[in-house]
C-alpha positions as CSV (number, residue, x, y, z in Angstrom):
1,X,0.0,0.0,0.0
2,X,1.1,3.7,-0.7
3,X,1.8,5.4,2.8
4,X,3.2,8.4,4.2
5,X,7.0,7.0,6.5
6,X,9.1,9.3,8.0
7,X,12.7,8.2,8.7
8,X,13.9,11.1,10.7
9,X,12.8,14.2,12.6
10,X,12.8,17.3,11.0
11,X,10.5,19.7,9.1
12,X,7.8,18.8,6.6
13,X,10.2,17.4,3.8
14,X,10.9,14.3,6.2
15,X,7.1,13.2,5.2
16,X,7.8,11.0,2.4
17,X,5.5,8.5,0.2
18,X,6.9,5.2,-0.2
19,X,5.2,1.5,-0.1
20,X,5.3,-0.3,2.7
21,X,3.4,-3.4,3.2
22,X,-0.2,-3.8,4.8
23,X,-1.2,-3.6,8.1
24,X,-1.3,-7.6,9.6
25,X,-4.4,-6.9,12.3
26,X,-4.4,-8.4,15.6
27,X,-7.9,-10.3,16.6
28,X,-9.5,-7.2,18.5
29,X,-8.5,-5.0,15.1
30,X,-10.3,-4.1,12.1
31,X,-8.5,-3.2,8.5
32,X,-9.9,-0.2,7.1
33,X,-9.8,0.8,3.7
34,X,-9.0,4.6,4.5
35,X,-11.3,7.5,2.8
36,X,-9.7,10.1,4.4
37,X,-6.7,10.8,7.4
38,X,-7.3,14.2,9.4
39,X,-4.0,16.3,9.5
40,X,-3.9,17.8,13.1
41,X,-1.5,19.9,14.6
42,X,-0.1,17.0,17.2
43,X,1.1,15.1,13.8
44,X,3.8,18.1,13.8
45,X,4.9,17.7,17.6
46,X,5.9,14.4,16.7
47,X,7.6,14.5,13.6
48,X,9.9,17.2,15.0
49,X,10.5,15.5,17.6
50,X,8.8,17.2,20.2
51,X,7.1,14.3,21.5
52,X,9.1,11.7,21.1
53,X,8.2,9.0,18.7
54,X,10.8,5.6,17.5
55,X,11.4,6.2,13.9
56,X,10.8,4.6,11.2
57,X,6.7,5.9,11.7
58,X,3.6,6.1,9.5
59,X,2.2,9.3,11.0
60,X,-1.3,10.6,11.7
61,X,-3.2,9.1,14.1
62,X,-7.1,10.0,12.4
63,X,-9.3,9.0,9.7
64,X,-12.2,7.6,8.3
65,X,-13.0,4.2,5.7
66,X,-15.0,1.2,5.4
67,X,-13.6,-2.2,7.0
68,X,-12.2,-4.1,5.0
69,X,-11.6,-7.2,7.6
70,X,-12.4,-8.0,10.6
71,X,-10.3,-9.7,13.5
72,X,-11.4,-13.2,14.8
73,X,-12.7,-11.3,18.1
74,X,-14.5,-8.5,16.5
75,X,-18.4,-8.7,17.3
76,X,-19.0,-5.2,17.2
77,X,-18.1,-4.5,13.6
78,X,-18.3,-6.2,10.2
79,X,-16.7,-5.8,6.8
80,X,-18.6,-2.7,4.9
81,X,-19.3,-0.9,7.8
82,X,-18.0,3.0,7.9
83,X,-15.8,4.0,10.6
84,X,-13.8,6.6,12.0
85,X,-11.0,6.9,14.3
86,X,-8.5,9.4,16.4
87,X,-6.1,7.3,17.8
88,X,-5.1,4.4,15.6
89,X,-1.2,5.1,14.5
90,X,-0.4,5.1,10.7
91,X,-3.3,6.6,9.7
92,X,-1.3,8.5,6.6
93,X,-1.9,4.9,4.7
94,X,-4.2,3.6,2.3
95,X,-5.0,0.9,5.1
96,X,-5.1,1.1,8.9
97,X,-5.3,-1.3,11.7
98,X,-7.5,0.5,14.3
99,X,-8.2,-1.1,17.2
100,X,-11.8,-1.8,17.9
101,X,-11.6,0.0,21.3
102,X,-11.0,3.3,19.1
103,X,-13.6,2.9,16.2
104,X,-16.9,4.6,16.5
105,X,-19.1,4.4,13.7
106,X,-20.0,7.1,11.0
107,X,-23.6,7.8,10.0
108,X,-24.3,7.5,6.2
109,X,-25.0,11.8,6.0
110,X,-21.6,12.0,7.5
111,X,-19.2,12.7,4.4
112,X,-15.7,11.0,4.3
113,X,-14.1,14.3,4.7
114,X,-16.1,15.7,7.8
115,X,-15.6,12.3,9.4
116,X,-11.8,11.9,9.1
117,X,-11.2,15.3,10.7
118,X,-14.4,15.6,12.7
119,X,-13.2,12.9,16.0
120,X,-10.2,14.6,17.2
121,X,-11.0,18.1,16.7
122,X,-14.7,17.7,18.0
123,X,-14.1,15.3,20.8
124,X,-11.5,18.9,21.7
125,X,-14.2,20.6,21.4
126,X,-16.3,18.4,23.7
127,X,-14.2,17.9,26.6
128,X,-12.9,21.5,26.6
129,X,-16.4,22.7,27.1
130,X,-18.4,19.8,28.9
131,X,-15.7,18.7,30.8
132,X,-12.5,20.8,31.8
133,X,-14.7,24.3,32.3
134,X,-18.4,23.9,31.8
135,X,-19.4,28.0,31.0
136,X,-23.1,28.6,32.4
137,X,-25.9,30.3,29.7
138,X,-24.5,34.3,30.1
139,X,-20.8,34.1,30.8
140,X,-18.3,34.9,29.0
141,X,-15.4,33.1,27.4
142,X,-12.3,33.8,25.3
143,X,-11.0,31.1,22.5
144,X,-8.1,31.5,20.4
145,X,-7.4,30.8,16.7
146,X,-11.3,31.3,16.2
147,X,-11.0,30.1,12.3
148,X,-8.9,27.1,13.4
149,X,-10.6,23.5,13.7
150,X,-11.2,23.2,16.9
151,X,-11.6,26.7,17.4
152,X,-14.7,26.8,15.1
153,X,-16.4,23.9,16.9
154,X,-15.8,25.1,20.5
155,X,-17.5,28.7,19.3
156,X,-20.6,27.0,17.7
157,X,-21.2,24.8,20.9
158,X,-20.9,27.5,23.4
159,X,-22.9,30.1,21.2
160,X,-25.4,27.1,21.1
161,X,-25.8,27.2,24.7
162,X,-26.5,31.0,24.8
163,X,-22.5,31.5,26.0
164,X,-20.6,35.1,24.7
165,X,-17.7,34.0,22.6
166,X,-14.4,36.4,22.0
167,X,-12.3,35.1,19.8
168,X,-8.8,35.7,18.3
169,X,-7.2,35.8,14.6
170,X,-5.3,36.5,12.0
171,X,-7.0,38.0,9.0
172,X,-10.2,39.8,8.3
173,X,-11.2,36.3,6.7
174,X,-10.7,34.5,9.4
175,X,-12.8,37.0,11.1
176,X,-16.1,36.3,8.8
177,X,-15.5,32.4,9.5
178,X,-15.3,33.1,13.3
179,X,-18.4,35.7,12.8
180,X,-20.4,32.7,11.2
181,X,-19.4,29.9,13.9
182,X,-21.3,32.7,16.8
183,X,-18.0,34.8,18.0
184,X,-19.9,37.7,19.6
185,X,-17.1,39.7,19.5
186,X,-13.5,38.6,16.8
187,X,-9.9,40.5,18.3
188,X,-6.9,40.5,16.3
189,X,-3.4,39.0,18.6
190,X,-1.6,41.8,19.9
191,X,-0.4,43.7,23.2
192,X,-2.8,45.1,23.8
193,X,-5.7,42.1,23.2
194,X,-5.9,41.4,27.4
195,X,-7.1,45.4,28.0
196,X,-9.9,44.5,25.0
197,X,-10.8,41.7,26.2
198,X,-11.8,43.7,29.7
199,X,-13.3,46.4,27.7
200,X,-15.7,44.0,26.5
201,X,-16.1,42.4,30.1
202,X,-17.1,45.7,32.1
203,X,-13.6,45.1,33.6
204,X,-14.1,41.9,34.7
205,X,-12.4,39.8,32.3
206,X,-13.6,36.0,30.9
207,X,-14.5,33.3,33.0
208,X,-12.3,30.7,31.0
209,X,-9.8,30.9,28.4
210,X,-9.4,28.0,25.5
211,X,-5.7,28.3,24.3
212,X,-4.7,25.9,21.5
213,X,-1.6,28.4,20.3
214,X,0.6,28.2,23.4
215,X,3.6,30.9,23.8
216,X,2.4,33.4,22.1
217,X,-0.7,34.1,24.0
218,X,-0.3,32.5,27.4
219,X,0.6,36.5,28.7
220,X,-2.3,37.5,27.2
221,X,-4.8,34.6,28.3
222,X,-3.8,34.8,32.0
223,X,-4.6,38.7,31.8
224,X,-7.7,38.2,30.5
225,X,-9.3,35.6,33.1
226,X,-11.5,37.4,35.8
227,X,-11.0,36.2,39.4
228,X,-11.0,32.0,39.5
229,X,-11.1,31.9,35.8
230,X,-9.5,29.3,34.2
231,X,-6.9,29.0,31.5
232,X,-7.3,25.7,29.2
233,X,-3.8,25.3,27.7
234,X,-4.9,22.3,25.1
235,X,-2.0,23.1,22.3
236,X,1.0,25.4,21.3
237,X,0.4,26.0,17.7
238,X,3.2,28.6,18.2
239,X,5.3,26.7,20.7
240,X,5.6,25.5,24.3
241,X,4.8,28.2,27.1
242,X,7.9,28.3,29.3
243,X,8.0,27.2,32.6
244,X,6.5,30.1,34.6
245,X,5.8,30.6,38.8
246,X,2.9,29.3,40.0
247,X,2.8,32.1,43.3
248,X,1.6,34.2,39.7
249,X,-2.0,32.7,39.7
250,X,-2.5,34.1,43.4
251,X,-2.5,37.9,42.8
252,X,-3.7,37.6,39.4
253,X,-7.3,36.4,41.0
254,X,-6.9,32.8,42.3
255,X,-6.4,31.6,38.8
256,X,-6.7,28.5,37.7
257,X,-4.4,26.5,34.8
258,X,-4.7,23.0,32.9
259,X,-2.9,21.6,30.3
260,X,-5.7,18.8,29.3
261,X,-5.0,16.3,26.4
262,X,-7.9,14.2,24.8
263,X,-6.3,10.9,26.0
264,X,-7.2,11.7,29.3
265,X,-11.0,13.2,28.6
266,X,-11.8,9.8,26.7
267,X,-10.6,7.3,29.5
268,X,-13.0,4.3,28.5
269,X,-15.5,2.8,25.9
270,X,-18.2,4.6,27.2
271,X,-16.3,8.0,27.9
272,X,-14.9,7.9,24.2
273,X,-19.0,6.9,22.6
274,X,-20.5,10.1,24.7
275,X,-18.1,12.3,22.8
276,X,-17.9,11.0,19.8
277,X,-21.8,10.3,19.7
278,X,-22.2,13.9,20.5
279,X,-20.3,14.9,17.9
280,X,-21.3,12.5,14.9
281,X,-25.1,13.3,16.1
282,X,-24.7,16.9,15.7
283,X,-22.8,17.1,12.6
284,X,-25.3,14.3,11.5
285,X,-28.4,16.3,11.7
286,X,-27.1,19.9,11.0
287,X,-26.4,21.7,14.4
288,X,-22.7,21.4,14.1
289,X,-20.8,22.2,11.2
290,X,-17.5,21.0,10.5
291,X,-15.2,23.1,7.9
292,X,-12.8,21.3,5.6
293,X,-10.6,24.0,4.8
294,X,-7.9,21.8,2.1
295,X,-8.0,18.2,1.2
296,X,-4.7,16.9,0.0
297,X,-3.5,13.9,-1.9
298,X,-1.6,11.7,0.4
299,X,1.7,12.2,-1.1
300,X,1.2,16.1,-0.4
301,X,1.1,15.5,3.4
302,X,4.4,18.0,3.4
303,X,2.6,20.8,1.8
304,X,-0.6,20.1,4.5
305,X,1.5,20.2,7.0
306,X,3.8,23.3,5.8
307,X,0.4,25.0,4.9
308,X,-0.9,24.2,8.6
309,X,2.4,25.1,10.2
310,X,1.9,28.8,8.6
311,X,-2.1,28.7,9.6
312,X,-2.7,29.4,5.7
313,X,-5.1,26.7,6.7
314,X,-9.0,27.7,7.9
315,X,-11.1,24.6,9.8
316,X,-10.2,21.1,9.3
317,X,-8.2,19.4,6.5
318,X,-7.1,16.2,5.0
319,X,-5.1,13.7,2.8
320,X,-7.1,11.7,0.6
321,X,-5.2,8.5,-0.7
């Protein structure tokens, strides 16, 4: 099968198509004929290096496809059935072996596209706002990178649920994207973006931040918390916050900080079917909307990941084999 292997660490030009032979699945596995692999941010940690990861690795760790066999255990699946995945390794592939613990499956009005990047990104979504800080109907929340994926998604659930959204960007047409998803209010980054933030809180500042870009805005987001507000560090799009004093949360207002990781948020079976069910339900029937901002042919995945790396991206996007 044609699949994506990377040999070393580096940049994007270390993603490399090649051939590689098929998955062999294990008796709790299904083979999957893959549709579509979401690209996700994590993907670049680990090919730098920044999580570690033993190389030689097929990356990506999402997707969507149609089983293509079934392991002699397997009850809960059958060959034909469409499923998606975010955390079955080697997912840049024409075939995966996803364990059956992992597979949830897709309803027919779910396209191929929307699937393969709709799991990780949504499940974010989820546990950031059900789960780590649950905003009441009124309050007030900031989330950065307002056009991203996950950004998009968290900013239609909490407008949803009659919660203010403030969000941050880039460009004016990121603005109209985050304008469409229910941001109330759509800031640009910049020194001064904590003193706007209270401007548009009476003062008061936001009850939680949801910070997905890391170095460049964890200043910023601790600023802009009101007392016992808390920051949601769940990625660092532009790099690791530095370790920083903790005795800082007390005079800033009792803060509170957590750095959450979806692992953690779908524990079990039935922790990882809530999420996902919520998520495939609402996409399903039209209350959530999931962008697909570029789908790539597999062999591109250095471009998708160059393209995400400079946020010329907007919502989701994908390699298509």
């Amino acid at each position: 099968m044609r699949a994506i292997q990377v040999s070393e660490h580096g940049g994007p030009e270390v993603l490399v198509a090649t051939e590689v032979d098929d998955p062999v699945i294990g008796p709790n596995q299904l083979l999957v004929d893959t549709e579509a692999a979401g690209v996700n941010f994590i993907d670049t940690y680990i090919r730098t290096g920044t999580y570690p990861q033993p190389v030689p690795y097929i990356p990506g760790s999402e997707g969507t496809g149609v089983v293509a066999a079934v392991g002699a255990e397997v009850t809960d699946f059958t060959v034909g059935d469409r499923v998606a995945w975010a955390a079955a390794p080697g997912s840049y592939a024409e075939r995966v072996a996803v364990d059956t613990a992992v597979a949830v499956a897709v309803p027919d009005r779910v396209p191929a596209a929307v699937a393969a990047s709709a799991l990780l990104q949504g499940m974010t979504a989820h546990y950031l706002i059900e789960s780590v800080y649950k905003p009441a109907p009124g309050e007030t929340i900031l989330v950065h990178a307002g056009a991203g994926g996950v950004g998009l998604l968290l900013t239609q659930l909490a407008a949803a649920r009659d919660i203010r959204v403030i969000t941050t960007v880039s460009t004016d047409a990121k603005e109209e994207l985050s304008r469409e998803a229910g941001a109330t209010h759509v800031l640009r980054y910049g020194d001064d973006l904590a003193q706007r933030v209270r401007e548009l809180t009476a003062g008061e500042g936001v009850a939680a931040v949801y910070d997905g870009v890391g170095a460049a805005t964890f200043e910023a987001s601790l600023a802009s918390l009101r007392i016992r507000g808390m920051l949601a560090l769940f990625g660092a799009a532009s790099g690791q916050v530095p370790p920083f004093d903790l005795q800082r949360l007390n005079p800033a207002g009792s803060l509170f900080v957590t750095r959450p990781t979806l692992a953690h948020y779908t524990r079990d079976r039935a922790e990882l079917t809530w999420r996902a069910g919520d998520v495939m339900n609402a996409i399903a029937d039209g209350t959530l909307r999931v962008r697909i901002g570029a789908e790539y042919p597999l062999a591109e995945a250095a471009q998708a990941h160059r393209d995400l790396q400079a946020r010329k991206t907007t919502g989701s996007i994908v390699l298509v084999p």
